[in-house]
C-alpha positions as CSV (number, residue, x, y, z in Angstrom):
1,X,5.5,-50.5,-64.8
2,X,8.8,-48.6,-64.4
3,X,9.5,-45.6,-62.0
4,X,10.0,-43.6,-65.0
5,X,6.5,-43.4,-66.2
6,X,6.1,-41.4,-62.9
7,X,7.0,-37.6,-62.3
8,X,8.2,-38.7,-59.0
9,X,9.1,-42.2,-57.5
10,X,6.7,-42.2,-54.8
11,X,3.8,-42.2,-57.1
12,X,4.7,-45.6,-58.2
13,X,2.5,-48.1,-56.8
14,X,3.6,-50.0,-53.9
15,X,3.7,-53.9,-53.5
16,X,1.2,-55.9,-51.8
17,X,1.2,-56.3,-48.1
18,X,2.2,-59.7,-47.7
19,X,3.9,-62.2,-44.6
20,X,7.6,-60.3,-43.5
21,X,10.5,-62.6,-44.8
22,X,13.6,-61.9,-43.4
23,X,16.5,-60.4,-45.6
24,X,19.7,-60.0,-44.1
25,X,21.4,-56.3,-45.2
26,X,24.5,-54.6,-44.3
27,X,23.4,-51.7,-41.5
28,X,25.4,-48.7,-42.6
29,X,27.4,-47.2,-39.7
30,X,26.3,-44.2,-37.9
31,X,29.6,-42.2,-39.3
32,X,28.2,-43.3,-43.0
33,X,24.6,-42.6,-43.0
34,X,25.2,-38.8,-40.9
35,X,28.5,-37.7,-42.7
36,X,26.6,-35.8,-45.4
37,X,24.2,-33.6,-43.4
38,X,25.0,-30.6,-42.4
39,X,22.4,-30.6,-39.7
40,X,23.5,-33.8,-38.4
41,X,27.5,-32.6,-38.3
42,X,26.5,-29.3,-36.6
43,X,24.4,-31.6,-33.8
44,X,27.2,-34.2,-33.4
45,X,29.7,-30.7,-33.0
46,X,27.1,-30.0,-30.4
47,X,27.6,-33.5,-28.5
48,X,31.4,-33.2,-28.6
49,X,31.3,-29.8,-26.5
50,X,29.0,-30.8,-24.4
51,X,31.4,-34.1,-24.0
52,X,34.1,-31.8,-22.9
53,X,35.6,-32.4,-26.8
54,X,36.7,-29.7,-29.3
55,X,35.3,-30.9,-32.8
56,X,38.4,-29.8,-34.1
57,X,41.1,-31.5,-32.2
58,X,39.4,-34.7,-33.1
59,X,41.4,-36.8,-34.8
60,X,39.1,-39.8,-35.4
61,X,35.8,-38.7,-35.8
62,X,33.8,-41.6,-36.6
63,X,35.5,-44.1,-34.0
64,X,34.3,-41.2,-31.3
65,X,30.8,-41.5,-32.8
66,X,30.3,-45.0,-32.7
67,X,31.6,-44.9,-29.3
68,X,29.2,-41.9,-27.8
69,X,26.6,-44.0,-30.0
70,X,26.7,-47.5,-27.9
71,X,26.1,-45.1,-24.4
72,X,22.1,-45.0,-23.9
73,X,19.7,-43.3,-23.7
74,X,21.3,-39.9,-24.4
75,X,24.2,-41.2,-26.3
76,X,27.2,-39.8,-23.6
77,X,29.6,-41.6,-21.0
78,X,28.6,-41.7,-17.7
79,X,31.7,-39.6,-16.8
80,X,30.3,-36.7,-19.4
81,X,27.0,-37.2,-18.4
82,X,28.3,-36.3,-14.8
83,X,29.9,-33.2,-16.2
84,X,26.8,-32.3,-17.8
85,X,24.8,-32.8,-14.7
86,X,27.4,-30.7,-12.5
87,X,27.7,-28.1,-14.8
88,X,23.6,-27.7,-15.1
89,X,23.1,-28.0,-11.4
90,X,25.8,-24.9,-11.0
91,X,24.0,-22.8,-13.2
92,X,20.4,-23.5,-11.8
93,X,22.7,-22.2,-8.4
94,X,23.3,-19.4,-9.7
95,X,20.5,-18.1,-11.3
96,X,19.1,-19.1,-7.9
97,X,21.1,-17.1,-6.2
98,X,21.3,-14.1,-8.6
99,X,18.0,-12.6,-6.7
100,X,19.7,-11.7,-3.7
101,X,21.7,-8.8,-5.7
102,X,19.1,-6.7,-6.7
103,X,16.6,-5.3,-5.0
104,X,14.1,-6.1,-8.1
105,X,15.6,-9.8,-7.3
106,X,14.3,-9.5,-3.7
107,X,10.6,-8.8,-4.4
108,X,10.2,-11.0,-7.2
109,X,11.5,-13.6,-5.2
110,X,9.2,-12.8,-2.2
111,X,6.2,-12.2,-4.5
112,X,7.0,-15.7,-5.5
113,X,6.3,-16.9,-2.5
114,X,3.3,-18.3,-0.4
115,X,0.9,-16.0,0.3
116,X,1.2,-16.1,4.4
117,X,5.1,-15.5,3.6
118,X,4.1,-12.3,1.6
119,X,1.8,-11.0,3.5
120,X,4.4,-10.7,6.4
121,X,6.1,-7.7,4.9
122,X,3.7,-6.4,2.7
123,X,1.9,-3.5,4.4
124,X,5.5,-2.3,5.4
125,X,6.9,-2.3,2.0
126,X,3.8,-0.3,1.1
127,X,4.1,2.1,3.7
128,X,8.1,2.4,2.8
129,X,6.5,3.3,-0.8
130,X,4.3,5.8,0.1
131,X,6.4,7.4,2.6
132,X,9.7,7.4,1.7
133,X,12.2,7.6,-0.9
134,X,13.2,5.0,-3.1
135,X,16.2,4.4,-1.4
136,X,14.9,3.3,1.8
137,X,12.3,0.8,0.0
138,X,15.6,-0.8,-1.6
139,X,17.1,-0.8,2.0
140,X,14.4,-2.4,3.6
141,X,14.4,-4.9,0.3
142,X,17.9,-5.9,0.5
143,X,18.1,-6.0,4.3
144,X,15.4,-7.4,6.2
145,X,13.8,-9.1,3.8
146,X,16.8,-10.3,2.0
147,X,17.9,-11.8,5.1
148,X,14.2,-13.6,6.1
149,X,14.3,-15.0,2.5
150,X,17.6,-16.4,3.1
151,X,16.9,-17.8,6.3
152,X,13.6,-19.6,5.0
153,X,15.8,-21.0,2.7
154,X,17.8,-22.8,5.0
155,X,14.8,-23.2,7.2
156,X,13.1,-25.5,4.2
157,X,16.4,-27.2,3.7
158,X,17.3,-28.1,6.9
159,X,13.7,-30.0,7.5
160,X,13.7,-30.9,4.3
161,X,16.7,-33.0,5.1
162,X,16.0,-34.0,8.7
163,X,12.6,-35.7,7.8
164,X,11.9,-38.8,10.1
165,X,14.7,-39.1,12.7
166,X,17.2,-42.2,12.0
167,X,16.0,-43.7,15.2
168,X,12.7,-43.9,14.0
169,X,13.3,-45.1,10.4
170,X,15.3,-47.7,11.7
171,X,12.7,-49.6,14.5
172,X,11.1,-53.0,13.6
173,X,13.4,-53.3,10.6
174,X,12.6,-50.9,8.5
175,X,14.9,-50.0,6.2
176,X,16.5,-46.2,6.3
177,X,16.1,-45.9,2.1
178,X,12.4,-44.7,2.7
179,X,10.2,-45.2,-0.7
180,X,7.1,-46.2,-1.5
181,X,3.9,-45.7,-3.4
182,X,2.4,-42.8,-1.5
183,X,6.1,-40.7,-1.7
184,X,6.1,-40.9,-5.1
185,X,2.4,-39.7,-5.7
186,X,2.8,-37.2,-2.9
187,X,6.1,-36.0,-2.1
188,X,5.6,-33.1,-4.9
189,X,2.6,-31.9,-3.1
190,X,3.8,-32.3,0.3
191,X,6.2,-29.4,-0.3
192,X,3.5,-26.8,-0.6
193,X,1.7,-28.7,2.7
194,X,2.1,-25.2,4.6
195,X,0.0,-23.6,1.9
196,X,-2.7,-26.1,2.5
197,X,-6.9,-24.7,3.8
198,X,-8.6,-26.7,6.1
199,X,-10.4,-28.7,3.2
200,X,-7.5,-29.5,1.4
201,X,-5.6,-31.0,3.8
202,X,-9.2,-33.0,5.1
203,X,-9.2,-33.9,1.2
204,X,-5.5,-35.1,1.2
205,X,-6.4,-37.1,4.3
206,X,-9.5,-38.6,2.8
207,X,-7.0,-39.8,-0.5
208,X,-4.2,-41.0,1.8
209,X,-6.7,-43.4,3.9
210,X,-8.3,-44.9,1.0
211,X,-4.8,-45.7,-0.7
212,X,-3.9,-47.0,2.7
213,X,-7.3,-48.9,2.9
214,X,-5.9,-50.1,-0.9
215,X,-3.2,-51.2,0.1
216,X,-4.2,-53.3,3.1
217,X,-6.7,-55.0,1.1
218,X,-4.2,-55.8,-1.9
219,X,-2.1,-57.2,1.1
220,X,-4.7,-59.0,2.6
221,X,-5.9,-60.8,-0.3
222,X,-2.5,-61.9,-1.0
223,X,-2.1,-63.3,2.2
224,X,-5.5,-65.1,1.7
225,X,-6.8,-64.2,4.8
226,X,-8.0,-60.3,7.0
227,X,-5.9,-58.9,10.1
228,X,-7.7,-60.9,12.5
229,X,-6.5,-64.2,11.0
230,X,-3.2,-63.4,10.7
231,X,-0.2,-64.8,12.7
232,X,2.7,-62.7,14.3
233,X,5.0,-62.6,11.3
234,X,2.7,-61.9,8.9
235,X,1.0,-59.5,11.4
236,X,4.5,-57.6,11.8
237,X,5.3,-57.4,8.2
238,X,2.0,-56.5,7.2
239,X,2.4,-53.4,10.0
240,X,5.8,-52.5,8.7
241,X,5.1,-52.6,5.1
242,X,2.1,-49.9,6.1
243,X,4.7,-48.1,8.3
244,X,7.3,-47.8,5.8
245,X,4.5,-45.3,3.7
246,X,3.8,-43.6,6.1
247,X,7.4,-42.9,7.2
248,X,8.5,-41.9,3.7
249,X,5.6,-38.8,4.3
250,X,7.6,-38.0,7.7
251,X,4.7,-39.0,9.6
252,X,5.0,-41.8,12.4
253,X,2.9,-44.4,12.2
254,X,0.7,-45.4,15.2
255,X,2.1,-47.1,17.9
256,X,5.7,-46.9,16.6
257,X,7.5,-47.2,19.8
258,X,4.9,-49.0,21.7
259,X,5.9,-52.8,23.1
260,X,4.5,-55.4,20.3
261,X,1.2,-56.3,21.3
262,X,-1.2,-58.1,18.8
263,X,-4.8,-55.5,19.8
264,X,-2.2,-52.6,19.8
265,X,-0.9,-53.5,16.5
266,X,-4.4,-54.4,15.0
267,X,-5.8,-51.2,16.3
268,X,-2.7,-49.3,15.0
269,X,-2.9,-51.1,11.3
270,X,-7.2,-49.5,11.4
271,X,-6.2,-46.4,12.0
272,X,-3.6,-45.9,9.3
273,X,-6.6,-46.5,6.9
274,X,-8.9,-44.1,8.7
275,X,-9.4,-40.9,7.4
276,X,-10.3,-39.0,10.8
277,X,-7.0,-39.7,11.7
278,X,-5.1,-38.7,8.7
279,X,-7.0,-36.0,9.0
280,X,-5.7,-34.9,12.1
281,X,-2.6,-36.3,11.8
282,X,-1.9,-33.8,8.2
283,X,-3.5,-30.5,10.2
284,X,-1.1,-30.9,12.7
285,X,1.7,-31.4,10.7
286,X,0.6,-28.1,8.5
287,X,0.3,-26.1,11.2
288,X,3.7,-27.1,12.1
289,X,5.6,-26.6,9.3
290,X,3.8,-22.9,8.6
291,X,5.0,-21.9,12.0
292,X,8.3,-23.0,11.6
293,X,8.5,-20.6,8.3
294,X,7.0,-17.9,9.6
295,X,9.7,-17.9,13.0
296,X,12.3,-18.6,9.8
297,X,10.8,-14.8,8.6
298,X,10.8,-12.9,11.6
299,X,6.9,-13.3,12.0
300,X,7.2,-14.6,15.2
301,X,9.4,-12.1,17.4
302,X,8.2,-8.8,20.1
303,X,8.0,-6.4,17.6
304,X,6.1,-8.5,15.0
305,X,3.9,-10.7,17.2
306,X,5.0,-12.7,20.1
307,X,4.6,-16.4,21.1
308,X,2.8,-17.7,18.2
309,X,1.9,-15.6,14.7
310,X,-1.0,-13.8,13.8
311,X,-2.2,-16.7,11.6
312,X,-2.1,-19.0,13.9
313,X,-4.1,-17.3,16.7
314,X,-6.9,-15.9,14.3
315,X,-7.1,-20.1,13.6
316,X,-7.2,-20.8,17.0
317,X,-9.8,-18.1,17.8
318,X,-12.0,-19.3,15.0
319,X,-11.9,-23.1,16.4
320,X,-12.5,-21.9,19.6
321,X,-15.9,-20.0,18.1
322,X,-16.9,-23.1,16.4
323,X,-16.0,-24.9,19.3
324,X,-18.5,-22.8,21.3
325,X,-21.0,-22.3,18.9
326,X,-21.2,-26.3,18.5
327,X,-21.7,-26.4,22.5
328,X,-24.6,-23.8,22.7
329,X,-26.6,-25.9,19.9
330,X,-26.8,-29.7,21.0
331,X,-27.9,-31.1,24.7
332,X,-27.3,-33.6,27.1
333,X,-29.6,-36.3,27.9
334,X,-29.2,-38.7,30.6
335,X,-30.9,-42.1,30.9
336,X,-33.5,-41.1,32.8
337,X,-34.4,-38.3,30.3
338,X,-33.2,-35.6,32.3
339,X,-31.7,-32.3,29.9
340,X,-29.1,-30.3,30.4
341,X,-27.3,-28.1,28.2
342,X,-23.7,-29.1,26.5
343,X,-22.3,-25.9,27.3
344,X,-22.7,-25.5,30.9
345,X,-21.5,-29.2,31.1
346,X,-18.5,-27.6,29.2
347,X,-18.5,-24.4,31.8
348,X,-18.3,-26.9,35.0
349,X,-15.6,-29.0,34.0
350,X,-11.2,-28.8,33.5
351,X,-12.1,-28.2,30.2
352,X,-12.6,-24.5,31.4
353,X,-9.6,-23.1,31.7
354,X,-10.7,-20.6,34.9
355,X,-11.3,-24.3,36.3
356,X,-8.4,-25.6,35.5
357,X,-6.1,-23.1,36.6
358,X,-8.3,-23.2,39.8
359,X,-7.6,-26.8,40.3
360,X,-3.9,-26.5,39.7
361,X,-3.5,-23.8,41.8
362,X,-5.4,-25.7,44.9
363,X,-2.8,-28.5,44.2
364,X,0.0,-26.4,44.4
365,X,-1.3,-24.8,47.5
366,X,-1.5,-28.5,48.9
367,X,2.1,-29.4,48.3
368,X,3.5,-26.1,49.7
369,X,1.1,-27.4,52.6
370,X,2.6,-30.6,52.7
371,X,6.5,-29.2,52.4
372,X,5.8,-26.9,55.7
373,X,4.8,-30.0,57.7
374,X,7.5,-31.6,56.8
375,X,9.8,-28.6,57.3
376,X,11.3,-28.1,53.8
377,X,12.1,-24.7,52.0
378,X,11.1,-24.1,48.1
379,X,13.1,-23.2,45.6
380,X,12.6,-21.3,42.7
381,X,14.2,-21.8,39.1
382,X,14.1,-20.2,35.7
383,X,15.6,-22.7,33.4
384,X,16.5,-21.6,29.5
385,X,17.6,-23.1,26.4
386,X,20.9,-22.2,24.8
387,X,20.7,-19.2,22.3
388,X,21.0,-21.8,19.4
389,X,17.9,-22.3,20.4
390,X,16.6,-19.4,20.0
391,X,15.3,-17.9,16.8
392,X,15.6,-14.1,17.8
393,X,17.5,-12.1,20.3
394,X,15.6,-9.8,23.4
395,X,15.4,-7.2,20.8
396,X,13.2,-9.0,18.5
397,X,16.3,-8.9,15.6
398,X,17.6,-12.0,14.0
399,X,19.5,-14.1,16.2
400,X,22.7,-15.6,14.2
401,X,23.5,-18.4,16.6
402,X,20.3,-20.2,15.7
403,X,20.4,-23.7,14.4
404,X,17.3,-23.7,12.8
405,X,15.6,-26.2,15.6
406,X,11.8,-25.5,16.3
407,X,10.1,-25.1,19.6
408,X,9.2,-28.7,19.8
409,X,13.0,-29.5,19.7
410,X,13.2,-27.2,22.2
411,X,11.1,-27.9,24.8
412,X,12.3,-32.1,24.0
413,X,16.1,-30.2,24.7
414,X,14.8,-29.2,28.5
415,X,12.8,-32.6,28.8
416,X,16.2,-34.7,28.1
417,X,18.2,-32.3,30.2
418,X,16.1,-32.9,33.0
419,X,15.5,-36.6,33.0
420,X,19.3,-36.7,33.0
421,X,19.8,-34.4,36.0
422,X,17.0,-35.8,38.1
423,X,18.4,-39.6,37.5
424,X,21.5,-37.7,38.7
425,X,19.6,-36.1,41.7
426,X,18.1,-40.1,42.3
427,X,21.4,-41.1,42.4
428,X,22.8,-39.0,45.0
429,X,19.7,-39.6,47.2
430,X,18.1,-36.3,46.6
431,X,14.6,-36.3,45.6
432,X,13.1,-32.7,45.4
433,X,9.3,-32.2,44.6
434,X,7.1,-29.8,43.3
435,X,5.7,-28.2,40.0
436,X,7.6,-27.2,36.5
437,X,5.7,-24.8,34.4
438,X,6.5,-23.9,30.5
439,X,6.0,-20.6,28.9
440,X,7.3,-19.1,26.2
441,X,9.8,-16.1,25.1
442,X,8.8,-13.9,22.9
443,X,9.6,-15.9,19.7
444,X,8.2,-19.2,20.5
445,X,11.1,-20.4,22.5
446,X,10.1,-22.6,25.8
447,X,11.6,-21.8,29.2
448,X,10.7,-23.4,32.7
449,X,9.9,-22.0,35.7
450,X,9.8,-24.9,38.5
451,X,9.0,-24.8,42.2
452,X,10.6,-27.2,43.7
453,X,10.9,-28.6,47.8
454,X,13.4,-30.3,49.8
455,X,14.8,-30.5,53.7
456,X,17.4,-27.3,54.1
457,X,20.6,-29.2,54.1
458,X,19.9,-30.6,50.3
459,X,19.4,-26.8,48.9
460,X,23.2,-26.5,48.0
461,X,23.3,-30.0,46.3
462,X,20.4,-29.5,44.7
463,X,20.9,-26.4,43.0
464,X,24.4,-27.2,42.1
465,X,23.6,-30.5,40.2
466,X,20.9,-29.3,38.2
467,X,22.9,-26.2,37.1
468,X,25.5,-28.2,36.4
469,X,23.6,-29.7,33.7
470,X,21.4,-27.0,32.7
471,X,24.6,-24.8,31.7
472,X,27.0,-28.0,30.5
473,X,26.2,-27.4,26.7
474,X,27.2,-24.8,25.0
475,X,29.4,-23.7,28.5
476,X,31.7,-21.1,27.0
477,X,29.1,-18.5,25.6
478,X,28.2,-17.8,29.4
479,X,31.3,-17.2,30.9
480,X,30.9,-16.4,34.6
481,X,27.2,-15.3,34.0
482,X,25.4,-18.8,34.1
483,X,22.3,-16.8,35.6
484,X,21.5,-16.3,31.4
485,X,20.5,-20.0,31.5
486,X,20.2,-21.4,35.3
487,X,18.5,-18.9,38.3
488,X,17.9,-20.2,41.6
489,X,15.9,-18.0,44.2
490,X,14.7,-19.3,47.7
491,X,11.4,-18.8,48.7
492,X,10.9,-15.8,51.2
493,X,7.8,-16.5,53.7
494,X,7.8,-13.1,54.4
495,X,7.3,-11.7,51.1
496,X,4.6,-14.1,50.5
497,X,3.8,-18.1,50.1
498,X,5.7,-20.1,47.6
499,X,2.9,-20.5,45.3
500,X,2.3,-17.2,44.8
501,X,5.7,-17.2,42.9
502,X,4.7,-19.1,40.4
503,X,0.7,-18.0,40.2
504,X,1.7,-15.4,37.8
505,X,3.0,-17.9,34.7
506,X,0.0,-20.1,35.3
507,X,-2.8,-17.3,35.1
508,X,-2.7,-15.2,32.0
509,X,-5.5,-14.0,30.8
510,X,-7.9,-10.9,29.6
511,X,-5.3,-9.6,26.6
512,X,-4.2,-10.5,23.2
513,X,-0.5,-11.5,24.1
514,X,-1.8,-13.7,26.9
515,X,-4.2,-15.0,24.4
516,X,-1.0,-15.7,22.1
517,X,0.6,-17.7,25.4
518,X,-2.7,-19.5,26.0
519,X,-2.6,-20.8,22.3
520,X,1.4,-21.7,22.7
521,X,1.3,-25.2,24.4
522,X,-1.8,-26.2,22.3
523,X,0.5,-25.1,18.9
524,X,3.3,-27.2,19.7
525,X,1.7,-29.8,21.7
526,X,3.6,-28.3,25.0
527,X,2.3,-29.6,28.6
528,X,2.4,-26.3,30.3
529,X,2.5,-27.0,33.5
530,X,3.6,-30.4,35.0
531,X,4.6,-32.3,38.5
């Protein structure tokens, strides 16, 4: 039966399904079977401009096609899919950037933000609203917020970018090109970690360990045999592999920089697929990064709310009622059946901080004993970073010589500073002693306050060595007035003992901003006071 018997050809009847036999044909070219569309002509126009061709000024059109044809997948050179790339990334730039010049811009783009960064100048944008003009909203808008925005911005890159320190990435041969398995499931997530409750992140932490756990069986039972069985190589490379996950999530992995030792490196291997200590180990790291935002914003300063934010103690407070309500509820019973309650066990020991400044205080007392004997004189130093160092200035504004670096940076800045200057002080055959105590400025920003002895003749020596590296970077933004970043004062019996200089720092207590300091060392993981 013809295809004429049919109104249309497709109605004919089709021939049997049968084995495929091969028949060679001639494959039109591209130039051929596209030349008589308009659609197609209009989309290969497209593909020229986008090439960096004019359709026009193409002289041989179908050579070009065939050649933008053999290019996969998207059918372009590399060099114009470059230019394509460039010229999309510049326009994502600056539409990201086009919300800075409006003051519509400015709240949208705050709106879009996390809630804990919103909140922070909410209630004074309000206010501005129902209390002034216009005007002054859109001042406040493209001033002060404008500028926190901005500085977030560069707060997210910066530690974005930073990540696990080269030092780190590089120990026991692990490569600096960090990816694996948990990065690529994770990394989207991780940049919303500061936006993380306390069940999310314990949820996280209870995914993480069993992929770990996963993982170290998948290893295991390719290795044919558990941790315990395994010799040193396979041990080590079993440890790295792990550590190379964990690394790509900027977390270290356990007993990183410890000596190799096969129970340290067993233990170590455990805990990476335990989700107590992911647990911890993701908490910490929220609480870190939300704090570093919210000093980026201008949450953390005098006028907003010093030492630490407002988040962070009302966290802190709730533990501690946990904490408290936890010890009131449960008992202690000895071998011999005798009760006593958890919470006066609590009450009696360091872990009460009226004992523990106690105890530190009757220490200090016995060392400024001990230096009297002896016939030494005490010495009293203030020690402070640089102001890159320093998110805000006295007045609580922005400070424009910060470099972005958090407290913990900081307070690593002091500890390097003065290992170096007491090796120094070793070196010379001076060897002061005494107590160094760590508070912080108003926005987060450790400084020391050390009490420190030695025989009368070493004072000058002393005192000039360890200013000498105290004030060494960053020299020329003090001028003659080093007393900004190095003070010395000695000790005056007559106005009272030496300890009594440095009772104050240790013994806050009784009101909200002293509850802020009390929270500071446990924030950022700070020993406050130290010998």
């Amino acid at each position: 039966m013809s295809d004429a018997a049919f109104a249309w050809p497709w109605n004919a009847p089709r021939p049997a399904v049968g084995l495929y036999t091969y028949e060679p044909k001639k494959i039109a070219p591209l130039a051929g079977a596209v030349a008589h569309h308009p659609a197609v002509k209009k989309h290969i126009d497209h593909i020229f401009k986008r090439a960096g061709y004019n359709p026009d000024d193409v002289r041989d059109r179908d050579a070009l096609i065939q050649a933008l044809d053999r290019y996969e997948p998207c059918g372009l050179p590399l060099a114009a899919q470059q230019n394509i790339i460039r010229q999309e990334m510049e326009a994502a730039k600056a539409a990201a950037a086009a919300w800075a010049n409006t003051p519509e811009g400015v709240e949208a783009r705050l709106l879009s933000e996390p809630f804990f960064i919103r909140e922070v100048w909410r209630k004074k944008i309000e206010w501005l609203r129902a209390n002034r003009e216009t005007r002054h909203t859109n001042d406040f808008l493209m001033g002060t917020v404008k500028k926190s925005l901005l500085r977030l911005d560069v707060v997210r890159t910066v530690r974005t970018r930073q990540g696990v320190s080269p030092v780190v990435r590089t120990r026991q041969g692990v490569s600096p090109d960090l990816t694996g398995e948990l990065a690529a499931y994770w990394f989207g997530r991780w940049q919303r970690l500061a936006d993380f409750t306390k069940r999310e992140a314990l949820s996280a932490a209870n995914e993480i360990a069993s992929r770990m756990a996963e993982m170290l069986g998948t290893e295991c039972e390719a290795l044919g045999r558990n941790v315990s069985g395994m010799n040193v190589e396979e041990l080590d490379w079993l440890y790295c592999h792990l550590g190379r996950e964990m690394l790509a999530l900027r977390i270290v992995p356990p007993a990183w920089y410890a000596p190799w030792e096969r129970e340290r490196i067993c233990t170590a291997i455990l805990r990476m697929a335990s989700p107590d200590w992911w647990g911890r180990k993701i908490w910490r790291l929220r609480c870190d990064w939300r704090e570093n935002q919210l000093r980026a914003v201008g949450a953390v300063n005098k006028k907003a709310h010093p030492y630490i934010s407002a988040s962070s103690l009302m966290e802190w407070q709730e533990q501690r009622r946990k904490n408290r309500n936890f010890f009131k509820s449960h008992e202690l019973v000895d071998e011999d059946g005798n009760v006593s309650s958890l919470e006066d066990m609590i009450n009696k020991s360091t872990s009460n901080p009226a004992i523990r400044r106690h105890e530190l205080m009757a220490r200090m007392a016995g060392v400024e004993l001990v230096a009297q004997s002896r016939g030494d004189v005490g010495i009293f130093l203030t020690i402070t970073c640089p102001s890159k160092y320093h998110g805000n200035i006295a007045s609580g504004h922005n400070n424009a010589k910060w470099n972005y670096d958090t407290v913990a940076q900081a307070q690593r800045y002091l500890c390097r500073v003065w290992n170096r200057a007491t090796a120094k002080l070793k070196r010379e055959d001076l060897r002061p002693y005494g107590f160094r105590v760590a508070e912080p400025h108003h926005d987060g920003t450790p400084h020391w306050h050390a009490l420190l002895f030695m025989p009368q003749e070493q004072v000058k020596a002393t005192v000039a060595i360890l200013r000498a590296y105290f004030i060494a970077e960053d020299r020329d933004e003090l001028g003659r007035n080093t007393g900004a970043r190095f003070k010395s004062k000695k000790m005056d019996p007559r106005k009272g003992s030496a300890t009594a200089y440095i009772a104050k720092y240790i013994s806050k207590t009784g009101h909200l901003t002293c509850c802020s300091a009390t929270r500071w060392p446990v924030n950022w993981t700070t020993k406050a006071a130290s010998r």
